[in-house]
C-alpha atoms as one frame of an Amber mdcrd trajectory, in Angstrom:
protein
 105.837 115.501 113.251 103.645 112.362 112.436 100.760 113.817 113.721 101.089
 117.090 111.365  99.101 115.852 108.490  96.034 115.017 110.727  95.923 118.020
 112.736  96.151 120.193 109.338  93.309 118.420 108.258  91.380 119.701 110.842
  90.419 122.589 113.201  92.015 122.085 116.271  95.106 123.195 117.556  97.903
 121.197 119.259  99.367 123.041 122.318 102.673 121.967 123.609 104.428 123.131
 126.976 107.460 120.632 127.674 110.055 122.200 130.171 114.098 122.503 128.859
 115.810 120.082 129.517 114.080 116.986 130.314 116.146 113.737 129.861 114.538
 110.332 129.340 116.401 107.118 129.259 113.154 105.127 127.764 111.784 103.631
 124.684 111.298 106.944 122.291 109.100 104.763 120.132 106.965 103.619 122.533
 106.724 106.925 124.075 105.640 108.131 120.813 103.187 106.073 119.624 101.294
 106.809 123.142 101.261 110.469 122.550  99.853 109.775 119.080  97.267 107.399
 120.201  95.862 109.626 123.061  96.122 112.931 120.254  94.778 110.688 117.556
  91.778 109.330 120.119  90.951 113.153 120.825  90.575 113.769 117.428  88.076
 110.971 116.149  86.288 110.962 119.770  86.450 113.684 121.904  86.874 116.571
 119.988  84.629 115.146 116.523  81.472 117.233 117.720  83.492 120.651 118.470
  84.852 122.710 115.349  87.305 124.760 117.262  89.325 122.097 119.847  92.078
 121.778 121.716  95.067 119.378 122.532  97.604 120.249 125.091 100.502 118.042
 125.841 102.775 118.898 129.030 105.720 117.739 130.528 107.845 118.547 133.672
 110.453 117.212 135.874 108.551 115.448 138.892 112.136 115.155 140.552 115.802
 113.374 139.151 113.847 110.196 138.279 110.463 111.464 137.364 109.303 113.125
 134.708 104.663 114.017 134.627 103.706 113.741 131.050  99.724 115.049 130.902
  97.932 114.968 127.450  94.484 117.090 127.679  91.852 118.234 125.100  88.576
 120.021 125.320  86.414 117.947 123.857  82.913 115.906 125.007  84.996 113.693
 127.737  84.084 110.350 128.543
């Protein structure tokens, strides 16, 4: 939801595909401001030269203690 105002200000679309069901015993704020950085970073970086980008965030159970969290975009790379 905190990253709503900067993606409507541009072009690119924010895909999400996070399984049911996932469980995390963490930091939630911590968690979050990673996601924003990496989304935020795509945005000013990766994806400034492209009009039509793309973000994808995915999650899945890896097994009972795991869980693979993979933020990806389309833009220039590094």
């Amino acid at each position: 939801m905190s990253l709503g105002p900067t993606l409507r200000k541009s072009q690119h679309n924010l895909r999400c595909d996070i399984a049911d069901g996932i469980m995390l015993d963490s930091y939630p704020g911590y968690l979050a401001q990673i996601v924003t950085n990496l989304v935020n970073n795509a945005l000013l970086h990766g994806l400034e030269s492209r009009p039509d980008g793309e973000i994808a965030i995915s999650a899945k159970l890896v097994d009972d203690a795991s869980v693979a969290l993979v933020v990806s975009d389309n833009g220039a790379g590094i």
